[in-house]
C-alpha positions as CSV (number, residue, x, y, z in Angstrom):
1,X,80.9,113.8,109.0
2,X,83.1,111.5,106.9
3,X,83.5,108.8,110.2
4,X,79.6,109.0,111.0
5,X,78.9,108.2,107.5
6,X,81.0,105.3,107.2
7,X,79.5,104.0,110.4
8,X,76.0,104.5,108.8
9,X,75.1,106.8,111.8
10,X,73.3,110.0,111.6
11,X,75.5,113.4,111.6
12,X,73.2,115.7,111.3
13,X,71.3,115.0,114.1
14,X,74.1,114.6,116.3
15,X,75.1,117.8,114.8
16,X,72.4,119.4,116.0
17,X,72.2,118.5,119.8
18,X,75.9,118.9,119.7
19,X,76.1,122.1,117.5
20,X,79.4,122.0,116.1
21,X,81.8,119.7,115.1
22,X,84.8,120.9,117.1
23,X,82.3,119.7,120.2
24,X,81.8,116.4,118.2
25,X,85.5,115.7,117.6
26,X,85.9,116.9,121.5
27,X,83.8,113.9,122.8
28,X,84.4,111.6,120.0
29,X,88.5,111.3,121.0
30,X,87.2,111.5,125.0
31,X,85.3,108.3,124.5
32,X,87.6,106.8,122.6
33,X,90.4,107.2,125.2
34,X,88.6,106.3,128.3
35,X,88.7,102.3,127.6
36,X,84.6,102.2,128.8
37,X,84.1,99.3,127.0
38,X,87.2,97.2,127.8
39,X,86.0,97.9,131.7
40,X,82.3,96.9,130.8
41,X,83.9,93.8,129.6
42,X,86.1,93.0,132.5
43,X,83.2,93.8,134.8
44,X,81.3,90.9,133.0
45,X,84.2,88.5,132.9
46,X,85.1,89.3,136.8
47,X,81.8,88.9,137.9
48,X,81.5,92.1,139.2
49,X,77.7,92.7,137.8
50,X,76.9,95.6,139.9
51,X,80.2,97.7,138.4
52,X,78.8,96.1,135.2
53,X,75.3,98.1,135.2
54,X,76.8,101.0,136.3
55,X,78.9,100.9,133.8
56,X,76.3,100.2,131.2
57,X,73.9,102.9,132.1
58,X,76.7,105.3,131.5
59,X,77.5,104.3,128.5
60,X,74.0,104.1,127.5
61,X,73.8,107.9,128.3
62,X,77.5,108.6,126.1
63,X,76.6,106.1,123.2
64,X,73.2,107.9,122.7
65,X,74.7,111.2,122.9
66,X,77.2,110.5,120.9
67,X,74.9,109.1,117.7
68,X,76.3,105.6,118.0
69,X,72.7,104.3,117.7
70,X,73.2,100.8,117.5
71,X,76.0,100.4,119.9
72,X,73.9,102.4,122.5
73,X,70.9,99.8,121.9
74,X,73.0,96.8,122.6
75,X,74.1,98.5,125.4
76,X,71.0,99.2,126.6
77,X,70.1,95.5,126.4
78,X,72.7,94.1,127.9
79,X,71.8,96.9,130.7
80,X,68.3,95.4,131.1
81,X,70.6,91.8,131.1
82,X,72.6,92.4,134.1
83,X,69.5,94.1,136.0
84,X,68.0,90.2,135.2
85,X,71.1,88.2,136.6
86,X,71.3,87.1,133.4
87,X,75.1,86.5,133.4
88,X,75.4,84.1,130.5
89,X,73.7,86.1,128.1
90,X,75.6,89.4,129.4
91,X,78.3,87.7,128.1
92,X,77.3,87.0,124.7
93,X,75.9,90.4,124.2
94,X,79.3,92.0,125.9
95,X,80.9,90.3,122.6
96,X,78.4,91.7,120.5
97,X,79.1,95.4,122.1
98,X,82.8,95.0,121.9
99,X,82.2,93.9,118.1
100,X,80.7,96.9,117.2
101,X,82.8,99.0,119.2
102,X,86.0,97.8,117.8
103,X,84.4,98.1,114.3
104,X,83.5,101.7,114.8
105,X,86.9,102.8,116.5
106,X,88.9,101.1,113.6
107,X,86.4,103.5,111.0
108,X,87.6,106.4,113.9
109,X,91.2,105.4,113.4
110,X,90.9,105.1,109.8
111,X,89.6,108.3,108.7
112,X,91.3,110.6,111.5
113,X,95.0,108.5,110.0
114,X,93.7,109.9,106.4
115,X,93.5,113.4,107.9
116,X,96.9,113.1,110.1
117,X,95.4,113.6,113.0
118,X,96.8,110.3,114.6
């Protein structure tokens, strides 16, 4: 609760389509270790725009389930982007997403580094 609060996301209605934190934790630390973003990135930088919207629209689906509500609306713009051929602004949104990412796994890193969990 304390890392969803610092994020200014909402817990409690994560909590209930998730039903319990242990599940919450669960996918919180798979996301966190399967590097989605850094591929979505290098998808955009390597051209390779049809990994890139597959890519996205995963992580549109795992953003919004996991309560990251604004990283999951960027995501779905730059979804929309790519679908376009829009390759100049996928970039510049890209930066945007890995922003907030990087913002919400240093809260993730924080807090779990309080608890020793790290």
């Amino acid at each position: 609760m304390d890392f969803y609060n610092a994020i200014g996301e909402n817990y409690d209605l994560l909590l209930s389509r998730l039903l319990s934190s242990d599940r919450i934790e669960k996918y919180l630390t798979i996301f966190f270790s399967e590097n989605s973003i850094a591929d979505l990135k290098n998808q955009i930088i390597n051209n390779e725009f049809q990994s890139a919207i597959n890519t996205a629209h995963t992580l549109k689906g795992v953003t919004s389930t996991l309560g990251f509500d604004r990283l999951a609306s960027d995501i779905c713009v730059i979804h929309g982007v790519l679908k376009n051929n829009e390759t100049e602004k996928a970039g510049i949104l890209c930066q945007k997403i890995v922003e907030e990412y990087e913002r919400i796994y240093k809260l993730w890193c924080n807090i779990h580094s309080k608890d020793g969990v790290l």
